[in-house]
C-alpha positions, 0 to 999 in steps of 0.5 A: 506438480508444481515447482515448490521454491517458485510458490514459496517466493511468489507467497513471499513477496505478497507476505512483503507487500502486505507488511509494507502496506499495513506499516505505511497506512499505520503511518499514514493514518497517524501523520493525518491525524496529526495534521489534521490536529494541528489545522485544527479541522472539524473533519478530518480531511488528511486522514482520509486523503493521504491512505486513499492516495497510497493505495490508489498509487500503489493499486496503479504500480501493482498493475503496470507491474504484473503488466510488463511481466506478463508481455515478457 
């Protein structure tokens, strides 16, 4: 069987992660918004581009994380 604790802290950093992404894209969604506004664009540019750049970076870090812990 499998150690209990050990699954429950493993579900709680993906439960931290998930929280932390929809707070960031929420608020990067409205921060393009905004600029995109104020440069009074037709398309919107910076809504598109400042959540894609955060997820790219963070799907990057995500792996050269589980990278390292899986050479330990």
């Amino acid at each position: 069987m499998k150690n209990n604790s050990n699954f429950n802290i493993q579900w709680g950093k993906f439960a931290g992660l998930a929280s932390q992404w929809a707070i960031v894209l929420t608020i990067l969604i409205f921060l393009g918004r905004f600029i995109d506004r104020k440069m009074a664009r037709i398309a919107p540019l910076f809504l598109w581009i400042l959540p894609s750049l955060f997820i790219v970076f963070s799907l990057f870090k995500i792996v050269k994380d589980t990278q390292l812990k899986s050479k330990k």
